[in-house]
mmCIF file of the N, C-alpha and C atoms, coordinates in Angstrom:
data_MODEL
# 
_entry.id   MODEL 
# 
loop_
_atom_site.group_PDB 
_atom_site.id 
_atom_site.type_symbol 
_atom_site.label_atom_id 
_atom_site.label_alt_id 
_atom_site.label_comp_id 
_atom_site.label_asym_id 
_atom_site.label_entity_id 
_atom_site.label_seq_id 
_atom_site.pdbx_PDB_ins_code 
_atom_site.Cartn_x 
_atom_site.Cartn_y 
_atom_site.Cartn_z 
_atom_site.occupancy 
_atom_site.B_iso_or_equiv 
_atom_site.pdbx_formal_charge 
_atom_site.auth_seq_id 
_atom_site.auth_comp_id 
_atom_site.auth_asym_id 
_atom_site.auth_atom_id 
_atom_site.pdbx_PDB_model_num 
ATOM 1   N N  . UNK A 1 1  ? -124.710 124.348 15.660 1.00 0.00 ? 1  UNK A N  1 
ATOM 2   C CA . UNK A 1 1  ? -123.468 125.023 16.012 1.00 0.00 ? 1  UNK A CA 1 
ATOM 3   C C  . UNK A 1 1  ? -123.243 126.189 15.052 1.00 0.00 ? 1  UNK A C  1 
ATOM 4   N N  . UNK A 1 2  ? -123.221 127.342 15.538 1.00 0.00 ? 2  UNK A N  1 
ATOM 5   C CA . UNK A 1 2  ? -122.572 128.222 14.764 1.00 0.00 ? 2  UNK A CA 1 
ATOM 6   C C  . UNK A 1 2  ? -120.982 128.696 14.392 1.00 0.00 ? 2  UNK A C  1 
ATOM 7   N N  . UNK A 1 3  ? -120.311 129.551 14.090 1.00 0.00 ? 3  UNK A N  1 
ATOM 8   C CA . UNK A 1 3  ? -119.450 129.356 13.131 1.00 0.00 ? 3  UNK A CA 1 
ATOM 9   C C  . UNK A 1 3  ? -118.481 130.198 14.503 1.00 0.00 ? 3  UNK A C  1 
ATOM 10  N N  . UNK A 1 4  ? -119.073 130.808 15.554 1.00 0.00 ? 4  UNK A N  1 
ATOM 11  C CA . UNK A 1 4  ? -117.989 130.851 17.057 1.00 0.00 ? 4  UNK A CA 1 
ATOM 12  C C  . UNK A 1 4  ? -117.780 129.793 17.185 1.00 0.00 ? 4  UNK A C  1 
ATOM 13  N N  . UNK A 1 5  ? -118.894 128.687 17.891 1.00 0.00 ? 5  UNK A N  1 
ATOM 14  C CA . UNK A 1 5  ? -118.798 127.372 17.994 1.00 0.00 ? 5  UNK A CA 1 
ATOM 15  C C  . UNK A 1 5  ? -117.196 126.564 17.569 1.00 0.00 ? 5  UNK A C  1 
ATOM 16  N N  . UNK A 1 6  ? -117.505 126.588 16.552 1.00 0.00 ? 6  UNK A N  1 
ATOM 17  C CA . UNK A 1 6  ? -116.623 125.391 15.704 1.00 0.00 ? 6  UNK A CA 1 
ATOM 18  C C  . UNK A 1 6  ? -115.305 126.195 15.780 1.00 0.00 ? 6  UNK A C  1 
ATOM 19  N N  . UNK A 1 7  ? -115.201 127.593 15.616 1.00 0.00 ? 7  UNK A N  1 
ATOM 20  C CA . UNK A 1 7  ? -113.545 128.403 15.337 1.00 0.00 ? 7  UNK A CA 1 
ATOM 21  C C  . UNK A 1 7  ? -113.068 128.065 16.892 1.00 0.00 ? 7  UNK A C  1 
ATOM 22  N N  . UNK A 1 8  ? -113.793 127.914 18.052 1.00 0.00 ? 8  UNK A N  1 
ATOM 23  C CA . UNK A 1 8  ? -113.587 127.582 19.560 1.00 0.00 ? 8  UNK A CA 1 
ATOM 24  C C  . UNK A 1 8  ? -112.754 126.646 19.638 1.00 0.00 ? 8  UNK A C  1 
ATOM 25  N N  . UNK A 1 9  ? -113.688 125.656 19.020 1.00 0.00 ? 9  UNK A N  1 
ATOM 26  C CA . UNK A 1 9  ? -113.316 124.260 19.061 1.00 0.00 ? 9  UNK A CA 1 
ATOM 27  C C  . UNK A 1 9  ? -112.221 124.125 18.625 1.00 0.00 ? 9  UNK A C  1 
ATOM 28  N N  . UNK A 1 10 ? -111.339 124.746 17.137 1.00 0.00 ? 10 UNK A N  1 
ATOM 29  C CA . UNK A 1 10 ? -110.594 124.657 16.014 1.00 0.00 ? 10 UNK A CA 1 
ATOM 30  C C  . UNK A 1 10 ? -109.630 125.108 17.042 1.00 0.00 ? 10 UNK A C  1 
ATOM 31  N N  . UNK A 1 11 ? -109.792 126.238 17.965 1.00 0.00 ? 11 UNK A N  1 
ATOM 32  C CA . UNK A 1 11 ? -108.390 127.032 18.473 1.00 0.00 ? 11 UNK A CA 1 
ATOM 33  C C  . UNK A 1 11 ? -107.906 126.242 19.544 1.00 0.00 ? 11 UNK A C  1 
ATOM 34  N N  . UNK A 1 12 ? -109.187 125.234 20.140 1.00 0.00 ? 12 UNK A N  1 
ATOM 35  C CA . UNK A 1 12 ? -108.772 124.719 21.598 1.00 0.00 ? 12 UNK A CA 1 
ATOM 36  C C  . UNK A 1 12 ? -108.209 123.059 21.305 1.00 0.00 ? 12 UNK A C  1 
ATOM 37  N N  . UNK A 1 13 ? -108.484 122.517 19.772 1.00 0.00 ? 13 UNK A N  1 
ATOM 38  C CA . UNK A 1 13 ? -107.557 121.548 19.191 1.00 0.00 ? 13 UNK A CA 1 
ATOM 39  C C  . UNK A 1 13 ? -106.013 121.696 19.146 1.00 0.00 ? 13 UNK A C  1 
ATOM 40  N N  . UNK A 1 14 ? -106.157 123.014 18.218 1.00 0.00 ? 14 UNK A N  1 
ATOM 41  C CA . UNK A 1 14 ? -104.616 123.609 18.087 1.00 0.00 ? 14 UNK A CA 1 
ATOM 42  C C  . UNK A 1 14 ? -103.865 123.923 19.222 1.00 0.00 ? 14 UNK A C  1 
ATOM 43  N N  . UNK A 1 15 ? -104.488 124.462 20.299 1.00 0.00 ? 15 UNK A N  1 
ATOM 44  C CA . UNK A 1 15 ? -103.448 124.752 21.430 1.00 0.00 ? 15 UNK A CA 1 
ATOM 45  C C  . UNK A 1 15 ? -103.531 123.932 22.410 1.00 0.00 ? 15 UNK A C  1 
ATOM 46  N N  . UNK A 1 16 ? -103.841 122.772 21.871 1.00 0.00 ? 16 UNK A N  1 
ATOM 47  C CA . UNK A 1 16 ? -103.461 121.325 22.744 1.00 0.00 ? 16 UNK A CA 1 
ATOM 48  C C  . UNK A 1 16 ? -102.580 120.453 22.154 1.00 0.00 ? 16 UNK A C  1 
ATOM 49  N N  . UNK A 1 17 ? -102.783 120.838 20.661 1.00 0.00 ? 17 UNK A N  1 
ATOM 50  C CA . UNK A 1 17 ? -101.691 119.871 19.829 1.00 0.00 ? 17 UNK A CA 1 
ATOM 51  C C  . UNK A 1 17 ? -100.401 120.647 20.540 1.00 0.00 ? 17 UNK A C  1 
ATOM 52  N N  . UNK A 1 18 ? -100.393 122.012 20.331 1.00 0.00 ? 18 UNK A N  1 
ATOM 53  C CA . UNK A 1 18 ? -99.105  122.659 20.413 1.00 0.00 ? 18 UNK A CA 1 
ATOM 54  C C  . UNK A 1 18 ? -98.428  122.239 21.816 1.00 0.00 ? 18 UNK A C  1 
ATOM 55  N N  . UNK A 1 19 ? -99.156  121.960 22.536 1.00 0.00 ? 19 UNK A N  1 
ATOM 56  C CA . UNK A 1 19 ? -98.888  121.649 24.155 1.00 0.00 ? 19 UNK A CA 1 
ATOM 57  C C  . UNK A 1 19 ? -98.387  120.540 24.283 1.00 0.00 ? 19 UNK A C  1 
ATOM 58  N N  . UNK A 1 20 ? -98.681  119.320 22.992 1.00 0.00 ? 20 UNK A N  1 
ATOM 59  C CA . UNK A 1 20 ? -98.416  118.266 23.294 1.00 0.00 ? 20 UNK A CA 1 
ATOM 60  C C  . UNK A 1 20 ? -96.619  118.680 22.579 1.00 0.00 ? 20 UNK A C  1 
ATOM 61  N N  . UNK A 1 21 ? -96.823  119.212 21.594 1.00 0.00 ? 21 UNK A N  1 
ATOM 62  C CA . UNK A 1 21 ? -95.610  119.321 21.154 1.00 0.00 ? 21 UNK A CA 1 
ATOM 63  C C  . UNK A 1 21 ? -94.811  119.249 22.104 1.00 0.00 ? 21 UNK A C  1 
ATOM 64  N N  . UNK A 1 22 ? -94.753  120.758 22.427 1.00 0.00 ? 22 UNK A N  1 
ATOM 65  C CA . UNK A 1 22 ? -94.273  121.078 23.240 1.00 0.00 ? 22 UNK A CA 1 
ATOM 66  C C  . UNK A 1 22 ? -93.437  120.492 24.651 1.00 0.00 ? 22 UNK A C  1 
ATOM 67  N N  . UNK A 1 23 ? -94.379  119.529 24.850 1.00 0.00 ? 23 UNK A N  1 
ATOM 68  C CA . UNK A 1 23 ? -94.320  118.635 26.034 1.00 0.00 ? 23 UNK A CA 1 
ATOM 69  C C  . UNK A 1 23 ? -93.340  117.421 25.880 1.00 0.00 ? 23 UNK A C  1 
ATOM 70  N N  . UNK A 1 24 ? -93.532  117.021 24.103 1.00 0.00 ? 24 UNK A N  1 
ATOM 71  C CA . UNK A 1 24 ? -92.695  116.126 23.342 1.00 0.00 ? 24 UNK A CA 1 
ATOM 72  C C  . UNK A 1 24 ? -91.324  116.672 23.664 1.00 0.00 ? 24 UNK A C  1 
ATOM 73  N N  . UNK A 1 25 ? -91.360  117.934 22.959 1.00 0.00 ? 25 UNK A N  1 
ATOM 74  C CA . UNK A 1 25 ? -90.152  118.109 22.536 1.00 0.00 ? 25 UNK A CA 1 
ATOM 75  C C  . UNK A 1 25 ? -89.288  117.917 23.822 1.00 0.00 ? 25 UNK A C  1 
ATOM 76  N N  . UNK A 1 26 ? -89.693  118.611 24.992 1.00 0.00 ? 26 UNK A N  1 
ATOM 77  C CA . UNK A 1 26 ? -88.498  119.107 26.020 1.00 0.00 ? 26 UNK A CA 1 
ATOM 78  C C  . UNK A 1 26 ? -88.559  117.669 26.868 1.00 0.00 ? 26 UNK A C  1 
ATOM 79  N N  . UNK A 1 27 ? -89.352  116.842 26.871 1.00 0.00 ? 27 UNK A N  1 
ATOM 80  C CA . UNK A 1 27 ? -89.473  115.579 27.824 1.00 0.00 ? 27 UNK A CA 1 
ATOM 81  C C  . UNK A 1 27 ? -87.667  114.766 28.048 1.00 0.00 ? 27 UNK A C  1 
ATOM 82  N N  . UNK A 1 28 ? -87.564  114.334 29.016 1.00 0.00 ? 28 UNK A N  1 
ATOM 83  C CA . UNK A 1 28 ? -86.219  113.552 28.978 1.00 0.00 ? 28 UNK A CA 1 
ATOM 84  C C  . UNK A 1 28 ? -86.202  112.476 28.264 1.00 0.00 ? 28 UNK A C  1 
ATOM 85  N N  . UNK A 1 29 ? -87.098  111.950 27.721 1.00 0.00 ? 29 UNK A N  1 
ATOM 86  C CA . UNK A 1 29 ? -87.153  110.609 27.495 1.00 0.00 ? 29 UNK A CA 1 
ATOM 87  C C  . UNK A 1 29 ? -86.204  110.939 25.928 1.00 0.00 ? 29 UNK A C  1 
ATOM 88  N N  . UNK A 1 30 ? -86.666  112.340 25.244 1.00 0.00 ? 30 UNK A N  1 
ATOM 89  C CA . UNK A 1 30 ? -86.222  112.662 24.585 1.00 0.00 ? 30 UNK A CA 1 
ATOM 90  C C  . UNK A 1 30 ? -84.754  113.189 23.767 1.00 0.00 ? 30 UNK A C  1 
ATOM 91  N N  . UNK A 1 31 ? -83.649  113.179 25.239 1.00 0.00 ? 31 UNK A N  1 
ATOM 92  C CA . UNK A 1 31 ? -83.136  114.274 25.156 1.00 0.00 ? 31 UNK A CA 1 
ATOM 93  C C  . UNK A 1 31 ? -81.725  113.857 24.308 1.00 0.00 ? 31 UNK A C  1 
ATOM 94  N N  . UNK A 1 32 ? -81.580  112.222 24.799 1.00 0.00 ? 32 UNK A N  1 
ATOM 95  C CA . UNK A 1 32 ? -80.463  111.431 24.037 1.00 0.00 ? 32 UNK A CA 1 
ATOM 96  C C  . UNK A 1 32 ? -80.871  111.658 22.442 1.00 0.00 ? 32 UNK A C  1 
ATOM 97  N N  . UNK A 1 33 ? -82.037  111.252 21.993 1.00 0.00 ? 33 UNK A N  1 
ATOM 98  C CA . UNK A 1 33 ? -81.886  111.619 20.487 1.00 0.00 ? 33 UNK A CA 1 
ATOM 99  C C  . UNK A 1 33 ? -81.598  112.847 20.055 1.00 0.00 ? 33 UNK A C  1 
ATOM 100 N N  . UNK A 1 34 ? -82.425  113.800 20.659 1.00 0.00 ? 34 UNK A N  1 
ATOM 101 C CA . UNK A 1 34 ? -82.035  115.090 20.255 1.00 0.00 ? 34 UNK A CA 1 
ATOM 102 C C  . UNK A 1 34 ? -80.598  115.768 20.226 1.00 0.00 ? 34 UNK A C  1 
ATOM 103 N N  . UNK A 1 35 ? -79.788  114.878 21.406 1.00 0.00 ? 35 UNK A N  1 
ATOM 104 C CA . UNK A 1 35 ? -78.615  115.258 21.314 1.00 0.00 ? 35 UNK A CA 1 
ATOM 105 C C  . UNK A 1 35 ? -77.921  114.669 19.994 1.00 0.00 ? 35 UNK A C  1 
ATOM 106 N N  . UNK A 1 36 ? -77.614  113.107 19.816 1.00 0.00 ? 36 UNK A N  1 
ATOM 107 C CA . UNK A 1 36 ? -77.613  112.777 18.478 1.00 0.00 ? 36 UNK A CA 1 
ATOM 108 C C  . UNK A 1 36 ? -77.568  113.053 17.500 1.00 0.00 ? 36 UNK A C  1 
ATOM 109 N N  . UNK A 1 37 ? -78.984  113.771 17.454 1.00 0.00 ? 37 UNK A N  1 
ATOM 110 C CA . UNK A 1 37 ? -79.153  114.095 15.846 1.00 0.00 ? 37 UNK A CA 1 
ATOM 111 C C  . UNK A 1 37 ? -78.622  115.099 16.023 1.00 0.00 ? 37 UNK A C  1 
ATOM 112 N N  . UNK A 1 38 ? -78.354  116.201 17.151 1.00 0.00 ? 38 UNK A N  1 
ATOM 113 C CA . UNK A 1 38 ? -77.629  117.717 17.058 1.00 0.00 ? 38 UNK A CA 1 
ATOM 114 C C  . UNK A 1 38 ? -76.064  117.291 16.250 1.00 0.00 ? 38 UNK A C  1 
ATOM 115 N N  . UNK A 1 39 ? -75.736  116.311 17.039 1.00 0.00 ? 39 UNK A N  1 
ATOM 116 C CA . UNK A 1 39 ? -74.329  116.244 16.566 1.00 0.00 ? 39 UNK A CA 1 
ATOM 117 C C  . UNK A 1 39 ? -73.849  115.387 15.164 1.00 0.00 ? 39 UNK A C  1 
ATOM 118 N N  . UNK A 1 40 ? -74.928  114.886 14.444 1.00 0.00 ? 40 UNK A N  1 
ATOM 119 C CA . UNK A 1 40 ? -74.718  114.782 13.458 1.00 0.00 ? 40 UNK A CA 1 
ATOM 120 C C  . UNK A 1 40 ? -73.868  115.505 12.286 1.00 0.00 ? 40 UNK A C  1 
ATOM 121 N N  . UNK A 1 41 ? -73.740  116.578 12.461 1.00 0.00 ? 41 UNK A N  1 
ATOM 122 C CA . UNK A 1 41 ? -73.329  117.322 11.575 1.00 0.00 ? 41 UNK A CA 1 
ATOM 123 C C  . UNK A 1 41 ? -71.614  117.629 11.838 1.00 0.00 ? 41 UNK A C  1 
ATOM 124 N N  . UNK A 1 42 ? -71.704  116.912 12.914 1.00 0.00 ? 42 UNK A N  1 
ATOM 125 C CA . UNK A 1 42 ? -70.060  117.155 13.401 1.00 0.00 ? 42 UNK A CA 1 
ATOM 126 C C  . UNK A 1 42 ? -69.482  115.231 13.369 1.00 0.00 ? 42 UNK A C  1 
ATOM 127 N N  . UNK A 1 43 ? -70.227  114.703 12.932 1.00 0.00 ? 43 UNK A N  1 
ATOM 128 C CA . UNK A 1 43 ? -70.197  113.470 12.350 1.00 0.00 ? 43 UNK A CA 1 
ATOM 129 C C  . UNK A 1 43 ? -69.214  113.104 11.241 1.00 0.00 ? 43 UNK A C  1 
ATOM 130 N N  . UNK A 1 44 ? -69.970  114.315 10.094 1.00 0.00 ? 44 UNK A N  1 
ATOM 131 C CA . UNK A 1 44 ? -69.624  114.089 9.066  1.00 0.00 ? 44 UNK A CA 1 
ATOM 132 C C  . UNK A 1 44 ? -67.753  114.574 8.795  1.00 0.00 ? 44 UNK A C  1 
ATOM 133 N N  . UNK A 1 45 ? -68.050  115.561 9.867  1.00 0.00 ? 45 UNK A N  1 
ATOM 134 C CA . UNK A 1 45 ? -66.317  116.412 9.508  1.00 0.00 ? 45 UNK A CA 1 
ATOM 135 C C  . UNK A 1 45 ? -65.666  115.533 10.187 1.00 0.00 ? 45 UNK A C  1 
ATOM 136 N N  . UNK A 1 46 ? -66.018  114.454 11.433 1.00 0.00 ? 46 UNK A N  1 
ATOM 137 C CA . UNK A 1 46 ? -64.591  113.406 11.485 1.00 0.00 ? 46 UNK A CA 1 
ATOM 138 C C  . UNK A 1 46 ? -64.705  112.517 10.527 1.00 0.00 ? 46 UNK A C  1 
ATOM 139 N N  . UNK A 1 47 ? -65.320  112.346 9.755  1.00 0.00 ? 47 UNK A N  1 
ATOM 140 C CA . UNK A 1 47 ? -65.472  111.329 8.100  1.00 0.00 ? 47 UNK A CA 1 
ATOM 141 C C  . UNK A 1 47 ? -64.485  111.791 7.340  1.00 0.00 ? 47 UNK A C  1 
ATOM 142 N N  . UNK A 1 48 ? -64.817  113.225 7.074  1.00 0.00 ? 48 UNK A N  1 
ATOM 143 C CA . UNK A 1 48 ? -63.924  114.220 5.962  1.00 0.00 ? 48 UNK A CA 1 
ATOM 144 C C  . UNK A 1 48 ? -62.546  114.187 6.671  1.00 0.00 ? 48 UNK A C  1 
ATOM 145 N N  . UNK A 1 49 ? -62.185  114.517 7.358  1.00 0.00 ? 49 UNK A N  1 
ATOM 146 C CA . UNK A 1 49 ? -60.919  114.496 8.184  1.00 0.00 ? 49 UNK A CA 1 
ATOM 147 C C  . UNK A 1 49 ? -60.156  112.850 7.619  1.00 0.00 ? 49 UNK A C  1 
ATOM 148 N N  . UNK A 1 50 ? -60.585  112.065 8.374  1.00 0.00 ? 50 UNK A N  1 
ATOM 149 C CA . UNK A 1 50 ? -60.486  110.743 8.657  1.00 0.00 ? 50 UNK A CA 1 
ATOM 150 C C  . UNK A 1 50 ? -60.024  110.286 6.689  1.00 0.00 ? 50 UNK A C  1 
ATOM 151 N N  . UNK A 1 51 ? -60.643  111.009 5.824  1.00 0.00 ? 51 UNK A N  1 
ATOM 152 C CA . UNK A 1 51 ? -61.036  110.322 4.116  1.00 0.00 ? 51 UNK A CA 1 
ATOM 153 C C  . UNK A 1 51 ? -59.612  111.688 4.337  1.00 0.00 ? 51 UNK A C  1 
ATOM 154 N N  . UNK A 1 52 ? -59.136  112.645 4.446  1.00 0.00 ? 52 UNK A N  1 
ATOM 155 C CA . UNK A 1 52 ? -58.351  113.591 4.111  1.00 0.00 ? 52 UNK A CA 1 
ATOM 156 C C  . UNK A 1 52 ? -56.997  113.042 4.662  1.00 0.00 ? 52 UNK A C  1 
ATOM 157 N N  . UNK A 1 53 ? -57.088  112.775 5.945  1.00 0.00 ? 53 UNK A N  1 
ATOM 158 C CA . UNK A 1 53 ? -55.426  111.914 6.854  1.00 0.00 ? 53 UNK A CA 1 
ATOM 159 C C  . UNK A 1 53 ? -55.199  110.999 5.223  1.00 0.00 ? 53 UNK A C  1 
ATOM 160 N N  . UNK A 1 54 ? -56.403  109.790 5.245  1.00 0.00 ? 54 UNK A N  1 
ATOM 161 C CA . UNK A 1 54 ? -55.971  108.910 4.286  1.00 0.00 ? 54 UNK A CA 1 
ATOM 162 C C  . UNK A 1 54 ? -55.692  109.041 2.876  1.00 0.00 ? 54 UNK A C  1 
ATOM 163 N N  . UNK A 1 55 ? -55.971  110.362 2.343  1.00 0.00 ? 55 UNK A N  1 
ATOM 164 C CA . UNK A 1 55 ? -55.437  110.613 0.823  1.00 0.00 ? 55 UNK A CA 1 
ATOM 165 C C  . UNK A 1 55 ? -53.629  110.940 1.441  1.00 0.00 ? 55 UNK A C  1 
ATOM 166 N N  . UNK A 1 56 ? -53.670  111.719 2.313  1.00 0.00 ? 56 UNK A N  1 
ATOM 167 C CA . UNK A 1 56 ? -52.256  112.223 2.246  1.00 0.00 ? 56 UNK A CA 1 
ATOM 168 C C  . UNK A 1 56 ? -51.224  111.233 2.333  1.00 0.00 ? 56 UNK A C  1 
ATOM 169 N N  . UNK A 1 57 ? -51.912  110.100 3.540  1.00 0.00 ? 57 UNK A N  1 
ATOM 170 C CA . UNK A 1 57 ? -50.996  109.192 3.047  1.00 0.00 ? 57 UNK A CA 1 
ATOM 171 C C  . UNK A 1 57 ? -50.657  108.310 1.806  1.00 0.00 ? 57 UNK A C  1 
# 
């Protein structure tokens, strides 16, 4: 094998991994976690809120 050979091989690994990604990412099976973890971050501010009501009282 020469050194086309193997860089072939190397590019047609990579743009199958990426495909699988890809395929991961947007799948439905997926979409409840992804939503989840999106809203994590709006998690935390009804915490802060919730710890802020209770100092005032």
């Amino acid at each position: 094998m020469d050194i086309g050979t193997i860089h072939s091989i190397w590019t047609l690994i990579l743009f199958g991994s990426f495909i699988g990604i890809v395929l991961w990412a947007y799948s439905k099976r997926q979409k409840s976690r992804f939503d989840e973890a999106a809203n994590l971050v709006f998690a935390d501010e009804e915490q802060d809120m919730a710890t802020r009501e209770n100092d005032r009282s």
